[in-house]
C-alpha positions as CSV (number, residue, x, y, z in Angstrom):
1,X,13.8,-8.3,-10.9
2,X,10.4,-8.9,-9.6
3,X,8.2,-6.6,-7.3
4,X,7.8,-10.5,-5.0
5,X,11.7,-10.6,-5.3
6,X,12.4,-6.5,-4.5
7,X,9.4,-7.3,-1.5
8,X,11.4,-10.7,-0.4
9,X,14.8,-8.8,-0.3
10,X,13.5,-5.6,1.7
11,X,12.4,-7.5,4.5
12,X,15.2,-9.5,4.8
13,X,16.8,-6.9,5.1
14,X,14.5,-5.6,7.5
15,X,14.9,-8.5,9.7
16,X,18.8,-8.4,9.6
17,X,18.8,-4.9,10.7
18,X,15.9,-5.3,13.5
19,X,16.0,-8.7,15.3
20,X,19.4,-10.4,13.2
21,X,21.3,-12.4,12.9
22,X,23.0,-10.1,10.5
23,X,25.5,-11.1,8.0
24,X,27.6,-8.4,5.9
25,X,27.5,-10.2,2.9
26,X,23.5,-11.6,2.5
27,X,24.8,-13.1,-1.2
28,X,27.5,-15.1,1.0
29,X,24.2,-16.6,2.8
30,X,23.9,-17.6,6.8
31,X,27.9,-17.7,8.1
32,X,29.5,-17.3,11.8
33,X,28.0,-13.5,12.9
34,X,30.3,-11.2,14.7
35,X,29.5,-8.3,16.4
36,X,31.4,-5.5,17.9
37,X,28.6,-4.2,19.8
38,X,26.9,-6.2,22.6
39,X,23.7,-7.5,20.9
40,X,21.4,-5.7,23.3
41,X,22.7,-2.7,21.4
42,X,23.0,-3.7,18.3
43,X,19.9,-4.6,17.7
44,X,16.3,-3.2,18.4
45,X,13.8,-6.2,19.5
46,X,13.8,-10.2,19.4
47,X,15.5,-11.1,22.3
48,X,14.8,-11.6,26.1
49,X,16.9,-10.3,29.4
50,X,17.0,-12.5,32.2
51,X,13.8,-11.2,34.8
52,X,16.5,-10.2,37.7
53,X,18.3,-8.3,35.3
54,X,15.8,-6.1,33.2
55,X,17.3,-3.1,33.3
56,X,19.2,-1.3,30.3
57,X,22.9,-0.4,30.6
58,X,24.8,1.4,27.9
59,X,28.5,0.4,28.6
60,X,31.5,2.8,28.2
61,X,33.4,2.6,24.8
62,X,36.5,1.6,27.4
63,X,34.2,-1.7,28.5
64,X,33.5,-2.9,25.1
65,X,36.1,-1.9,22.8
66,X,39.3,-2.4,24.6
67,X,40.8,-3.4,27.8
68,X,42.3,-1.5,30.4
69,X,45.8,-1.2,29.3
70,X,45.2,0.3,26.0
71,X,44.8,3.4,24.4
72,X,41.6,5.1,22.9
73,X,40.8,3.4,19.6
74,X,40.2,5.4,16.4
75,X,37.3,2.9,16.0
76,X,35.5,3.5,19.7
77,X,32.2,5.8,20.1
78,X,31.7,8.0,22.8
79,X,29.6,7.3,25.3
80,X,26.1,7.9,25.2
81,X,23.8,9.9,27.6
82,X,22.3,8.7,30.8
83,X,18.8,8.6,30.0
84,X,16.7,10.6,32.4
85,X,14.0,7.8,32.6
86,X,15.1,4.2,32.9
87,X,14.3,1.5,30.5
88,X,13.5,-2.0,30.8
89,X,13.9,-5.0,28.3
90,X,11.4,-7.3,27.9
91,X,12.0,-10.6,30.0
92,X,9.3,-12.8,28.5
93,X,6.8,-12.9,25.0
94,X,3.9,-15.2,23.9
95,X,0.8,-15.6,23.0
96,X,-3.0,-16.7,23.6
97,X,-5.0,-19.1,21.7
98,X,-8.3,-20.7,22.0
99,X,-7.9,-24.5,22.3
100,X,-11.3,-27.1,22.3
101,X,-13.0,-28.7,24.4
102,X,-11.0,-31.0,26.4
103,X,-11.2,-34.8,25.3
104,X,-13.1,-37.3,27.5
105,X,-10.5,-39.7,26.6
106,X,-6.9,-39.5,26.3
107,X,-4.1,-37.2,27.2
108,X,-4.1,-34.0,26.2
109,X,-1.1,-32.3,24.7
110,X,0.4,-29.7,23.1
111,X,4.1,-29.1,21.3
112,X,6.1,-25.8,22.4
113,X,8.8,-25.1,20.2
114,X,11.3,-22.7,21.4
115,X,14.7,-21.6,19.0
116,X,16.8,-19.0,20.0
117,X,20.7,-17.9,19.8
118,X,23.1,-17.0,21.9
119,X,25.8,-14.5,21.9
120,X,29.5,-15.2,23.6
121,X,31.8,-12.2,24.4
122,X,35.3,-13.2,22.9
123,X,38.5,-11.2,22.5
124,X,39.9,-10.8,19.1
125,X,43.6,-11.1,18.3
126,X,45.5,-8.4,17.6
127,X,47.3,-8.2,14.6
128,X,49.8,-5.8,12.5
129,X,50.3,-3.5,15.3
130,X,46.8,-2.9,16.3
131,X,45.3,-2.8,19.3
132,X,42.6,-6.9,20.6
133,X,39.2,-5.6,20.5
134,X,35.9,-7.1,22.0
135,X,33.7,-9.3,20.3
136,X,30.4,-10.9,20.1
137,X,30.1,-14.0,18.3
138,X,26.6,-15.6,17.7
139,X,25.8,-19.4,19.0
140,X,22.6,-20.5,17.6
141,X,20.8,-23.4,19.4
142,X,19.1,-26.1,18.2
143,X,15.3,-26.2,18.5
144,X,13.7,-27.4,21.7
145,X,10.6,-29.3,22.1
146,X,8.4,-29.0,25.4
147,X,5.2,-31.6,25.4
148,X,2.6,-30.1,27.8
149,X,-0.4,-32.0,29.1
150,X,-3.0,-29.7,29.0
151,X,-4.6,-30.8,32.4
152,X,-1.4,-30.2,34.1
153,X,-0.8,-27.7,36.6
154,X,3.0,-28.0,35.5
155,X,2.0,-25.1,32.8
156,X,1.7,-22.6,35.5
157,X,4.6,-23.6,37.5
158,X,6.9,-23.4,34.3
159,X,8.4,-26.3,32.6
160,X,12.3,-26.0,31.8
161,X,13.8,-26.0,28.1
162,X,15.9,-29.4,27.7
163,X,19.4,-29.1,28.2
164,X,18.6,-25.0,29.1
165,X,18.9,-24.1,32.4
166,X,17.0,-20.6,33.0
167,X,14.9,-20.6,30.1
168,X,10.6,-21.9,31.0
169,X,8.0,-22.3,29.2
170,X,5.2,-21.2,31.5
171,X,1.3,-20.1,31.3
172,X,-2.0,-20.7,32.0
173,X,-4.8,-22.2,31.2
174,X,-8.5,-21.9,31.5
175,X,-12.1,-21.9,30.6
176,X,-13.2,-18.9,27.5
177,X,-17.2,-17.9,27.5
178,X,-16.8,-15.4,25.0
179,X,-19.6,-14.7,21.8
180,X,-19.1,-17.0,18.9
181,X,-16.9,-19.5,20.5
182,X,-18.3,-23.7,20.7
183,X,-19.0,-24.6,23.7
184,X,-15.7,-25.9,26.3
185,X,-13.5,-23.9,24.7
186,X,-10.3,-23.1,26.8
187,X,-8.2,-20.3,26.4
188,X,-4.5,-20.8,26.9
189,X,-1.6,-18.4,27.2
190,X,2.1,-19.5,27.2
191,X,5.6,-17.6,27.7
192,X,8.9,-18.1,26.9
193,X,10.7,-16.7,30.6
194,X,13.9,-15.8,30.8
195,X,15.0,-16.8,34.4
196,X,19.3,-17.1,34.0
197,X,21.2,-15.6,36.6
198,X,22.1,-11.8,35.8
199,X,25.5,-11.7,33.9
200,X,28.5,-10.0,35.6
201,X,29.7,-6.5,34.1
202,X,30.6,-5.8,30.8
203,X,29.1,-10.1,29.9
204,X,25.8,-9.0,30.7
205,X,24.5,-10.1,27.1
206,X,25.7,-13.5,27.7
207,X,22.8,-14.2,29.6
208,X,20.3,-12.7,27.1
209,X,18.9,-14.9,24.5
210,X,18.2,-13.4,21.1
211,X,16.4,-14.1,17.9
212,X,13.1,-16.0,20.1
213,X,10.7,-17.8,18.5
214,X,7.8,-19.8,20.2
215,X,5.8,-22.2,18.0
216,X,2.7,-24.5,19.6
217,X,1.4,-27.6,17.5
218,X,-1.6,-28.8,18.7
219,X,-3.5,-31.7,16.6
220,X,-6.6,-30.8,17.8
221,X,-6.6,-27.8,15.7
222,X,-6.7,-24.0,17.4
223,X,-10.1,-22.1,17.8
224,X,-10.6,-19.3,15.8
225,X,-12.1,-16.1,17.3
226,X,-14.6,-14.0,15.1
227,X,-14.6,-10.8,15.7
228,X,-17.8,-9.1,16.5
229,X,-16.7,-5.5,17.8
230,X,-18.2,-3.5,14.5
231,X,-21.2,-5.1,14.4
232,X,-22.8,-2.6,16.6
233,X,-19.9,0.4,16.2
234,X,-21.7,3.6,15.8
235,X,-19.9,4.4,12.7
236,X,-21.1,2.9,9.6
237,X,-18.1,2.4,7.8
238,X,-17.2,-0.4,10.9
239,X,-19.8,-1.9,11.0
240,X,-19.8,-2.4,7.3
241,X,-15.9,-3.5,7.3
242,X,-17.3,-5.9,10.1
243,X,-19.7,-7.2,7.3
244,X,-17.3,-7.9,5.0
245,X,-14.2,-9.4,6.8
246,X,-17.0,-11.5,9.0
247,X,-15.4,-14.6,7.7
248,X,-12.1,-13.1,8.8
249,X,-11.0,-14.7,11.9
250,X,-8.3,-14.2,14.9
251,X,-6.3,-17.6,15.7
252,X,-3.9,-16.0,18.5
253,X,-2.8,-13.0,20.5
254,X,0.5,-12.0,20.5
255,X,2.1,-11.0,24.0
256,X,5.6,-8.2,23.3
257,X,5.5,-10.3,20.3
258,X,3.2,-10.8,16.8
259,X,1.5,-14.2,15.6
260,X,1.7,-15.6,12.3
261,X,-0.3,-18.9,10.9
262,X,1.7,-20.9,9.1
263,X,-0.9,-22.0,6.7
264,X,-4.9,-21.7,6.7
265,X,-5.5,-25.0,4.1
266,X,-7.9,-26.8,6.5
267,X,-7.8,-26.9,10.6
268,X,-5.3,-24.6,12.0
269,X,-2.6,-26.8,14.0
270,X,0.4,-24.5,14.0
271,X,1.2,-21.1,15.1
272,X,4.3,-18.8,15.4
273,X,5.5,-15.6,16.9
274,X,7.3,-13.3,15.1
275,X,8.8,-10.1,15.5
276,X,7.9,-8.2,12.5
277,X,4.4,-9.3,11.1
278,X,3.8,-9.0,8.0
279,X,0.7,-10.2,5.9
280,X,0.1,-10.1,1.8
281,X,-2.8,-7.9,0.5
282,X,-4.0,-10.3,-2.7
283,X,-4.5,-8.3,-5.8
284,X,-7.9,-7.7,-6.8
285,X,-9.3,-9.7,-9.8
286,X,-11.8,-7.6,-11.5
287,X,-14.6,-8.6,-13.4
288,X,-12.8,-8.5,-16.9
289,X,-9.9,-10.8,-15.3
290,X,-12.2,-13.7,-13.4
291,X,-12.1,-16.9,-16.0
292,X,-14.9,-18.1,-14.2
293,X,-17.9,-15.5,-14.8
294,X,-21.5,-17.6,-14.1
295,X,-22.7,-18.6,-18.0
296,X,-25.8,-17.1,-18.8
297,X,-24.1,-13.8,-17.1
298,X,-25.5,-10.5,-19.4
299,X,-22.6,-9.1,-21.6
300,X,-21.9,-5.3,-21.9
301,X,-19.3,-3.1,-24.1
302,X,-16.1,-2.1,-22.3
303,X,-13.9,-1.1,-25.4
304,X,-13.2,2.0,-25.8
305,X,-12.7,2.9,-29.2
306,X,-15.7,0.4,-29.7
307,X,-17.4,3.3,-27.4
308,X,-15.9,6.2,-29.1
309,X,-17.8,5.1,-32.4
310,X,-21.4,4.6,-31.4
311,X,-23.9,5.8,-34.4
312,X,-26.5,6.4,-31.8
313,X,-28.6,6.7,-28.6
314,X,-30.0,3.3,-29.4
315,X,-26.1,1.7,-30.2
316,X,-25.7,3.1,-26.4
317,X,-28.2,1.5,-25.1
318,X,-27.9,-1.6,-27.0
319,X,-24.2,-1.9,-25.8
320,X,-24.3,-0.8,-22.1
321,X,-28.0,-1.6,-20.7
322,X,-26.6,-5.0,-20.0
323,X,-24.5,-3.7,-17.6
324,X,-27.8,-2.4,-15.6
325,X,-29.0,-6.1,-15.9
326,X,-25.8,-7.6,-14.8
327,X,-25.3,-5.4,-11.4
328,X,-28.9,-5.7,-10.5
329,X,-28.3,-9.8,-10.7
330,X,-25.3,-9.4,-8.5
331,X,-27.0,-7.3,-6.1
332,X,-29.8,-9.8,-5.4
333,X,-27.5,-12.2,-5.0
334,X,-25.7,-10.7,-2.3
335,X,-29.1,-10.1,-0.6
336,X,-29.5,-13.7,-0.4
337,X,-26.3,-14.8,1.2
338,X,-27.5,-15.9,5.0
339,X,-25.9,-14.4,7.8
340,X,-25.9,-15.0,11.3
341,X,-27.2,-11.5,13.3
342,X,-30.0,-9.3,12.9
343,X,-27.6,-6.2,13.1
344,X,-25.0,-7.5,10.1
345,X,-28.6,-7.8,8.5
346,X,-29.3,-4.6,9.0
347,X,-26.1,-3.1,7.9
348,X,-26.7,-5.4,4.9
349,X,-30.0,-3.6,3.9
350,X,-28.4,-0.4,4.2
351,X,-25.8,-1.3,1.7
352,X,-28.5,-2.8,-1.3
353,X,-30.2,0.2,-0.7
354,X,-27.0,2.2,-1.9
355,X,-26.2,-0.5,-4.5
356,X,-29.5,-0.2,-6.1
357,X,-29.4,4.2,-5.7
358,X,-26.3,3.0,-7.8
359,X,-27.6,0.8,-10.1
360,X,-30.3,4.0,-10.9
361,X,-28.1,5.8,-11.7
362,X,-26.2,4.3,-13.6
363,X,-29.5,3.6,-16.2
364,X,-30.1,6.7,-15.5
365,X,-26.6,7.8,-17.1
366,X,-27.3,5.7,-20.3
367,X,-30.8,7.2,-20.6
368,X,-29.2,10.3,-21.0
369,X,-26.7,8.9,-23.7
370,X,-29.9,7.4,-25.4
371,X,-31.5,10.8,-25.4
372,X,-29.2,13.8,-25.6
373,X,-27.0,14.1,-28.4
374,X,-24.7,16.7,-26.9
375,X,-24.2,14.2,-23.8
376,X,-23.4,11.1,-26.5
377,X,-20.8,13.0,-28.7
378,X,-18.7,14.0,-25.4
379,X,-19.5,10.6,-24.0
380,X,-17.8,9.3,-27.1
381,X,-15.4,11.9,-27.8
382,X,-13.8,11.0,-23.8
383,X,-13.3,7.2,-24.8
384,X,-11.3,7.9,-27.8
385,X,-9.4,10.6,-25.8
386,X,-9.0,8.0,-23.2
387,X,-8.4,5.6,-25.7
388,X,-5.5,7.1,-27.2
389,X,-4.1,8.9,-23.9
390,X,-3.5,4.7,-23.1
391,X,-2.6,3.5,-26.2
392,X,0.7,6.5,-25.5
393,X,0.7,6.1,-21.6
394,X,1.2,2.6,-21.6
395,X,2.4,1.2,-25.3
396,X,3.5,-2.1,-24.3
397,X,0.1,-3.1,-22.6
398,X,-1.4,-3.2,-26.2
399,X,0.4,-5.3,-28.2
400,X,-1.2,-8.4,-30.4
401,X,-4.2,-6.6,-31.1
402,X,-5.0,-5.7,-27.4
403,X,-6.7,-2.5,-27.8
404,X,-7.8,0.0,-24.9
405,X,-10.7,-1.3,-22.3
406,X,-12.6,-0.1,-19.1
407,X,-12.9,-2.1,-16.2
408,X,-16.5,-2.3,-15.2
409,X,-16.4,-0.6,-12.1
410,X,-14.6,2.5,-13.8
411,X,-17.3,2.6,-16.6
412,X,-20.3,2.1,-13.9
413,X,-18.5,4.8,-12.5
414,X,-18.3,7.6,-15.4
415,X,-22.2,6.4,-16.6
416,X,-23.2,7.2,-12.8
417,X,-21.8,10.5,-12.8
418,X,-22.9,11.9,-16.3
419,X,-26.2,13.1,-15.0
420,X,-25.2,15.0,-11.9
421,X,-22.7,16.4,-14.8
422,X,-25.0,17.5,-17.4
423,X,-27.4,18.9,-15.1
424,X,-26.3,21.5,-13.3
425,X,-29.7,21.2,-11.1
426,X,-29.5,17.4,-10.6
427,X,-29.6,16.3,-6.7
428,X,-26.5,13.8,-7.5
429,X,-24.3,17.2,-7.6
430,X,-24.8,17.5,-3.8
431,X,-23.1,13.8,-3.4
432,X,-19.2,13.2,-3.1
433,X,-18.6,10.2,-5.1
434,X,-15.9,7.7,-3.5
435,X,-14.0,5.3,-5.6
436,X,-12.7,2.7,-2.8
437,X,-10.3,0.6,-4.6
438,X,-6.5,-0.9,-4.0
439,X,-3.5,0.8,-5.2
440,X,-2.9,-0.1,-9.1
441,X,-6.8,-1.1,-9.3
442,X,-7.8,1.8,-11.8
443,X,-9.3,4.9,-9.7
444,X,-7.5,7.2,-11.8
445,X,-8.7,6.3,-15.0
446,X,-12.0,6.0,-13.9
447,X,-11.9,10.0,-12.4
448,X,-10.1,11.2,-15.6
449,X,-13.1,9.6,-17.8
450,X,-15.1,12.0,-15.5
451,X,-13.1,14.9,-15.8
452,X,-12.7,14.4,-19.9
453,X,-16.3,14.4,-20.1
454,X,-16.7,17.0,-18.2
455,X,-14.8,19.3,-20.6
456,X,-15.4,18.0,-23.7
457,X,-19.6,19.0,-22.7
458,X,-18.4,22.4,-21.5
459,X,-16.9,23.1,-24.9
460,X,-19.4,21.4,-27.1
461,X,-22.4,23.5,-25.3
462,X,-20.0,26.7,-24.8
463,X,-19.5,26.9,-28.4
464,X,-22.9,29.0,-28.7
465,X,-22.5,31.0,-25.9
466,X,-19.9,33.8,-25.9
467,X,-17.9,32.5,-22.8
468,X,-16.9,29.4,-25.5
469,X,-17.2,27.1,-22.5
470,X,-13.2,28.2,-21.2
471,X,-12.8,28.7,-18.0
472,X,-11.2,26.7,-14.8
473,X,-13.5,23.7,-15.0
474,X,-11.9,20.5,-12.9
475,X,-9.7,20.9,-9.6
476,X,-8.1,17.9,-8.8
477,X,-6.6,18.2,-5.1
478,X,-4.0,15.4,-4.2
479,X,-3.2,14.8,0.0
480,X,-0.6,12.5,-0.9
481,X,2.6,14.7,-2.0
482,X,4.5,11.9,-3.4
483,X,1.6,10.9,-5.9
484,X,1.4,14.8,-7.2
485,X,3.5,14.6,-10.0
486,X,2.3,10.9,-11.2
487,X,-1.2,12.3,-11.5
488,X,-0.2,15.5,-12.9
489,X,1.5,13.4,-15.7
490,X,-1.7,11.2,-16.6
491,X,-3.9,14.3,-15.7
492,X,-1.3,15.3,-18.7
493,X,-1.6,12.9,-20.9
494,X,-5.6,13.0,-21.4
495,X,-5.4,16.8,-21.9
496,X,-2.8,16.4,-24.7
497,X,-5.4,13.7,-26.1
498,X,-8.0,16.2,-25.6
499,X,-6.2,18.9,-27.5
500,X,-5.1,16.6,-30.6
501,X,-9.2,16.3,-31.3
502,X,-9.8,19.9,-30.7
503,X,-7.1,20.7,-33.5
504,X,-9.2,17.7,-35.7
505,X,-12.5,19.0,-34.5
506,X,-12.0,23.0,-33.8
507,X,-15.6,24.0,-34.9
508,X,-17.3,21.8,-32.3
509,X,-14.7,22.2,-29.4
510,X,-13.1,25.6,-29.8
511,X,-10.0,27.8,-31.0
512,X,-8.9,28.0,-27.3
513,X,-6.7,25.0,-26.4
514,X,-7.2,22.4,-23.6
515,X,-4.8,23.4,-21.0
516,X,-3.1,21.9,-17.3
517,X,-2.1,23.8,-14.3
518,X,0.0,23.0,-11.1
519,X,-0.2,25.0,-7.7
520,X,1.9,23.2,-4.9
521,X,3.3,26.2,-3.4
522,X,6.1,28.2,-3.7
523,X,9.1,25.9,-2.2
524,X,7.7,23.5,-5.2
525,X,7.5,26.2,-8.3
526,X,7.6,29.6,-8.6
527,X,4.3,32.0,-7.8
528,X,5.4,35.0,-10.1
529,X,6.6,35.6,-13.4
530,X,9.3,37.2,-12.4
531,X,10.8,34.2,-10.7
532,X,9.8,32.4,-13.2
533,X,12.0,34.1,-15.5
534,X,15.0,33.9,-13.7
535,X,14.7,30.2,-12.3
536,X,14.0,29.3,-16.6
537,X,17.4,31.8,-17.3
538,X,19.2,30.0,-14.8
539,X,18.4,26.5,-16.0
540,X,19.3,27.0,-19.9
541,X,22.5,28.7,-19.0
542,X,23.2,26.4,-17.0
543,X,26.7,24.4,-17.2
544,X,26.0,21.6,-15.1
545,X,24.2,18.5,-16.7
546,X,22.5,17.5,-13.5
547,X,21.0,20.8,-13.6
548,X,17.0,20.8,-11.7
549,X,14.6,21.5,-14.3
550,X,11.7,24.0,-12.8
551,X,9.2,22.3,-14.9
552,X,7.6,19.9,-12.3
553,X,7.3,17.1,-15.9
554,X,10.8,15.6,-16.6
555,X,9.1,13.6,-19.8
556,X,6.6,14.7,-22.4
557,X,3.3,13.3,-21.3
558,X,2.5,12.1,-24.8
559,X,5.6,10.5,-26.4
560,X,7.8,10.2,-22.9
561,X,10.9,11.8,-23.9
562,X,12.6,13.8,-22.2
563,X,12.3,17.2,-21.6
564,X,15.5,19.6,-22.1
565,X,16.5,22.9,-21.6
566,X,15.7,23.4,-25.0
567,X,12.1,22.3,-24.2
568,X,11.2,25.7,-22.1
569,X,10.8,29.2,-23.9
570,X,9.9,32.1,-22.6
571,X,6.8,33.6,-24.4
572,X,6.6,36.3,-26.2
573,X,10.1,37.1,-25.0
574,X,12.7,37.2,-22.5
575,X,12.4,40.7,-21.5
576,X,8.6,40.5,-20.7
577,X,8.1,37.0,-20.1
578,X,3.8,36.1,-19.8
579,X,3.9,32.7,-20.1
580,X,6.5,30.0,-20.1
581,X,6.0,27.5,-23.3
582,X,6.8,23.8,-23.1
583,X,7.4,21.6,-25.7
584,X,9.0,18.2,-27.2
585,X,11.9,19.0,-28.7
586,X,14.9,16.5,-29.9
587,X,18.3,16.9,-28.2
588,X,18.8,19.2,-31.7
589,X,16.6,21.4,-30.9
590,X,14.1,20.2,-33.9
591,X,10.2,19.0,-33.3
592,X,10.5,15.4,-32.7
593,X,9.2,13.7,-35.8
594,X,7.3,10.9,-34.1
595,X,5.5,13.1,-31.2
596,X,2.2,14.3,-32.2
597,X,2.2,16.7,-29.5
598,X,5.1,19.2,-29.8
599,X,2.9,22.1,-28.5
600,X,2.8,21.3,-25.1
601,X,1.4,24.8,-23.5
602,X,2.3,25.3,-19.8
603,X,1.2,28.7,-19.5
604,X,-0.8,28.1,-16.7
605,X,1.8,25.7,-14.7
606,X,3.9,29.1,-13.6
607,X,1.7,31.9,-13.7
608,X,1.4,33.8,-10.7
């Protein structure tokens, strides 16, 4: 099943539960809904009370579920509290657009389309013994069409639904002078009104109508609003969003009720409430995905393992100084794109400044690969770790010769950083580096190049000094609980990667091995040895097979399988534990034959 199809179903879902109508069985599809609650309680939003009759009422169980010769029901709820403050339900929704100026010529008209459904209290039979109960069944209408002329005064007054007693379509109507809008543009706001008669006591909902939904269709195409509120916002960061979504524009104005626009292929002539908004985020293409890069554009080395084998400084800068070339191009290019204020100008020259800073830097970062052995064997030490930490993270994704690749904007990230890195004096270490990129776009990867360098030059330089370069070196601090665990396992991963070339290479990189901690507290994992201990003890003596594992990892990072009780020992011994070791075992007990890693040290994870 797709993500589009898993997306599709929740908000169905979403929509049955909220505004209906809802249907037991969705695979069924649309069928005759019946309620036993009145609507108004049933469900939250979508539908209008008549404006004389606004105020909530929660019946008695004895109004709804039964009448007053029977018994209490099994089935009937109590009765709910008087709420101290009273409640009103919305009588009208709409929305505001921005029409054109009115033609010389002509009638002027616009298309209201209202749908809605009503809901009729019925009794049900009784049957077998039990005792009628109350219903509510659901009467959808069709759609009704109301043509305004625009130079009426009929929209103010209200204009009925056909064949709908109670139910106008009112508004108004009237010149907009706001900044960016042509000149004669009217603004026009129109409501759906419910005006029935109140309904008598326990058919109240009768007079309701639920599930409302206003559509205009106007041929002369809506007006689009552009917003201008950043362009002058004393934060940066707003008036830079305002730079970028300035061809971003607002076609309507909901009113109780969202706006959605049907399509955006050419002039806008339709719009729609709705009650739950929604809008699609489009995935990201990056540079290594467009099909449709300008020829001529300078080409640059993003493979990894292509990376990982450079002879020398000048292979480094023979493969990655195009990437200088080709971000400096792009930059200009933006500079050159007209806009239409002096203050999005400004903005503008604030952000090339920082682009260009960046662009430094990252020569900068390939100077030093050009010029310092120690920073080009880490350099290419972390791509083959990275390399391989993908090639077992994601096996699938590398299949017909597909090998292991940066994006750009990960690499431009790590070759930006490796200064302010190897020079513990460098100004670039007083800077917070930001990596502002969609969900599932690569940040991760491009932090863990960072960090992999980072401790593969620790080691490589500690090796002559007597600390040996150990030592707490990267702290990686999630806010997000629910993504702790996921990054711990790539976090993971890399270090396991790490630690297979350490074993290959142990002169350059050490006899102490790469290692991975977690600290989330103690209602997560245990903060002394002694717990420790007893929560490990616990778990392999154990008879349950759903027993909780107090290793936060459920899978081996490098090979994915799972990890048992038999995967936790207790080091050197029971008695006096001082570490707990983790490794990949087979459901035997035996070192799994195809997992390179069957060492996986967790000392750190539950030490106090």
């Amino acid at each position: 099943m797709s993500s589009v199809t898993v997306r599709s179903a929740l908000l169905t879902a979403l929509e049955a539960d909220l505004v209906g109508p809802f249907y037991p069985d969705a695979a069924a599809g649309p069928q005759d809904e019946l309620l036993v609650l009145p609507p108004s309680r049933w469900y939250v939003t979508g539908f209008l009370a008549p404006q004389s009759d606004r105020e909530t009422k929660d019946p008695t169980a004895d109004e709804e579920f039964s009448g007053p010769e029977e018994d209490e029901d099994e089935a009937t709820s109590a009765a709910e509290p008087e709420p101290k403050q009273k409640n009103h339900f919305p009588a009208s929704m709409g929305l505001s657009v921005f029409l054109p100026k009115a033609p010389t010529e002509g009638a002027d008209r616009l298309r209201a389309t209202v749908t809605f459904a009503d809901y009729i209290r019925e009794e049900q039979p009784a049957g077998d013994g039990k005792k009628r109960r109350v219903g509510w069944r659901r009467v959808p209408q069709p759609p009704r069409h109301v043509d305004l002329v625009l130079s009426s005064s009929e929209i103010e007054k209200g204009v009925a639904l056909p064949d709908t007693p109670g139910i106008l379509v009112s508004g108004k109507l009237e010149a907009a002078d706001a900044p960016g809008l042509p000149p004669g543009t009217r603004a026009l706001s129109l409501f759906v009104v419910n005006r029935r008669a109140p309904g008598e006591k326990g058919r109240q909902d009768e007079q309701f109508i639920f599930q409302v939904k206003l559509e205009l269709s106007y041929q002369g195409g809506f007006v689009q609003r552009p917003s201008r509120q950043g362009e002058d916002a004393r934060d940066f960061d707003d008036r830079v969003a305002d730079l970028q979504f300035r061809e971003h524009f607002e076609w309507a104005v909901g009113h109780g009720v969202s706006v959605e626009v049907p399509e955006i292929q050419g002039p806008v002539t339709r719009l729609c409430t709705t009650w739950i908004p929604r809008q699609e985020v489009r995935r990201i293409i990056t540079r290594e995905e467009r099909k449709d890069l300008p020829p001529g554009e300078p080409a640059f080395t993003t493979d990894m393992e292509t990376l990982g084998a450079l002879p020398d400084g000048a292979a480094a800068r023979e493969k990655l100084g195009s990437m200088v070339e080709a971000y400096g191009l792009w930059i200009e290019a933006q500079a050159l794109i007209p806009l239409d204020s002096a203050k999005r100008e400004a903005t503008r020259t604030q952000l090339m400044k920082r682009a260009r800073q960046a662009k430094n830097r990252i020569q900068e970062g390939i100077n030093l690969l050009a010029e310092k052995p120690e920073v080009l064997e880490a350099f290419k030490l972390m791509n083959l770790a990275m390399a391989q930490a993908a090639l077992q993270r994601s096996p699938d994704r590398y299949k017909e010769g597909k090998r292991p690749t940066w994006r750009s904007f990960q690499l431009a990230f790590v070759l930006l950083n490796l200064a302010g890195v190897a020079d513990e004096n460098h100004p670039d270490r007083e800077e917070v580096e930001v990596i502002f990129f969609p969900t599932g776009g690569g940040k991760t990867e491009a932090y863990l190049g960072v960090i992999g360098f980072t401790l593969l030059l620790r080691r490589l330089r500690g090796q002559a000094r007597p600390d040996g370069g150990l030592g707490m070196a990267v702290l990686l601090r999630y806010t997000l609980r629910l993504l702790t665990l996921d990054q711990l396992g790539r976090a993971a991963t890399l270090i396991c990667a790490l630690e297979i070339l350490r074993r290959e290479q142990p002169a350059k990189l050490g006899e102490v091995r790469f290692s991975v901690g977690l600290w989330v507290g103690r209602s997560a994992t245990a903060n002394t040895l002694e717990q420790v201990k007893k929560l490990v003890i616990d778990y392999k003596n154990s008879a349950s097979k759903s027993a909780s594992s107090p290793f936060p990892l459920t899978n081996c990072p490098w090979c994915g399988r799972k990890l048992g009780r038999d995967s936790l020992v207790l080091g050197p011994n029971r008695t006096h534990p001082e570490e707990v070791i983790v490794s990949c075992v087979t459901p035997s007990g035996e070192p799994p034959s195809d997992c390179a890693w069957v060492d996986i040290h967790g000392g750190h994870l539950m030490r106090p």
